[in-house]
N, C-alpha and C positions, 0 to 999 in steps of 0.2 A: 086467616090461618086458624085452626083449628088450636085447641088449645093442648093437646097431644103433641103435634107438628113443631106448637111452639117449643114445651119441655124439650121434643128429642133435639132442634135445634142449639136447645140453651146447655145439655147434659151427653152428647154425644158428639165424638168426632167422626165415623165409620160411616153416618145417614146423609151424605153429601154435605156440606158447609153448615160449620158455628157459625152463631150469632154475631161472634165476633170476628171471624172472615169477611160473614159478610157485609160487616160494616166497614172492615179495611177496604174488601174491594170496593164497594161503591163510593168509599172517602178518594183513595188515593189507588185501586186499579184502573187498567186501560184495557179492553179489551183486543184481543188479539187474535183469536179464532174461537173456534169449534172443529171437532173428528167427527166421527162415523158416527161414534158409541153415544153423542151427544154430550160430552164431556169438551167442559168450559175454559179456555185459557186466559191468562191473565197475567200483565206484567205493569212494573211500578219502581219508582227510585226512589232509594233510600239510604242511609249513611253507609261508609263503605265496610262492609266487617271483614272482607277478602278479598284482596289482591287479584287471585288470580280469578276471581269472581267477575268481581267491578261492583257495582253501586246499585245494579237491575235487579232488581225479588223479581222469580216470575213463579207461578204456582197454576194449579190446575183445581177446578170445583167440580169433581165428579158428579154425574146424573146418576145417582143412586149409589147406593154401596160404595163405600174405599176400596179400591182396590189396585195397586200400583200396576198389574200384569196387565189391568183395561187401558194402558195408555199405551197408543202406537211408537215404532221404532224414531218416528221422525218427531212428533211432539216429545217422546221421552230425551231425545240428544240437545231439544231447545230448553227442557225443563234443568238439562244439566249442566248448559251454556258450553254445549261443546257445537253447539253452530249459532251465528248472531242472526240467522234468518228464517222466521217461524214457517211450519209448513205449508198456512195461509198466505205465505207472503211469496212464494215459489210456483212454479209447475212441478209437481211431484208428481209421478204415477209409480204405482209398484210396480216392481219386473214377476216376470211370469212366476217365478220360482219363489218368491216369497209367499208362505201361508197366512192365508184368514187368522183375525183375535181366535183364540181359545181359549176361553177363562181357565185360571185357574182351581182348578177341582180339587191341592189338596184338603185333607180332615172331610171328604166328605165320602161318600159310598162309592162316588163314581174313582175316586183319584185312581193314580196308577199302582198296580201292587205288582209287583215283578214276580216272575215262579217261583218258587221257593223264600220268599218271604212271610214271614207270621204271619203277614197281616191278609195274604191272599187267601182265595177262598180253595176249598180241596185239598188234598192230600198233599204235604211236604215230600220232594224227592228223598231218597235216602243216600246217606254220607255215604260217597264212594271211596274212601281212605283212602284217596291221594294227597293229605295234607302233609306237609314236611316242617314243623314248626322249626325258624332258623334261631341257632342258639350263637353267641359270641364266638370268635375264635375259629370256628368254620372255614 
């Protein structure tokens, strides 16, 4: 490992896994899948801090970049312990109607800027004075 690779490991959380993740995982994680995106899952027992939790840390080591919106609907309900059975551990297929990741774009040029917002590009519509600010007692 490069000695760049190593700082960003030692001084960054955002560049996939600390130094010291990744010493927890490989002390005390079990691995448990992998997604699409190539992002890593991982779960491990530990003292209880939550009740409605239980005693399971399970966490995810991105393949590049943090970014929570990269995790799919099915890994992000196991990462929340609202199901005890990871997506590796199932037949899952999507139904027709659900869409492809999209990352999210915003702060960047592509994000969404609605019509009439500052931040789009072009001409603002102009105020059609239909506003009726509502006062007390009305």
């Amino acid at each position: 490992m490069a000695l760049k690779d190593t700082l960003l490991r030692i001084f960054t959380w955002w560049n996939g896994q600390t130094m010291s993740l990744a010493l927890y995982t490989a002390r005390s994680g079990t691995f448990v899948g992998s997604d699409e995106l190539g992002n890593k899952y991982y779960k491990a027992q530990g003292p209880l801090i939550d009740r409605s939790v239980g005693s399971e840390r399970r966490w995810v080591v991105y393949n590049g970049y943090a970014d929570a919106s990269r995790v799919p609907p099915g890994w992000r309900a196991w990462l929340c312990h609202n199901g005890d059975t990871a997506p590796s551990e199932e037949d899952y297929r999507p139904r027709e109607w659900q869409k492809a990741h999209e990352e999210n774009l915003t702060g960047t040029a592509a994000a969404y800027r609605p019509k009439g917002s500052q931040l789009s590009w072009g001409q603002r519509p102009a105020a059609t004075g239909d506003y009726v600010p509502w006062t007390p007692g009305e």
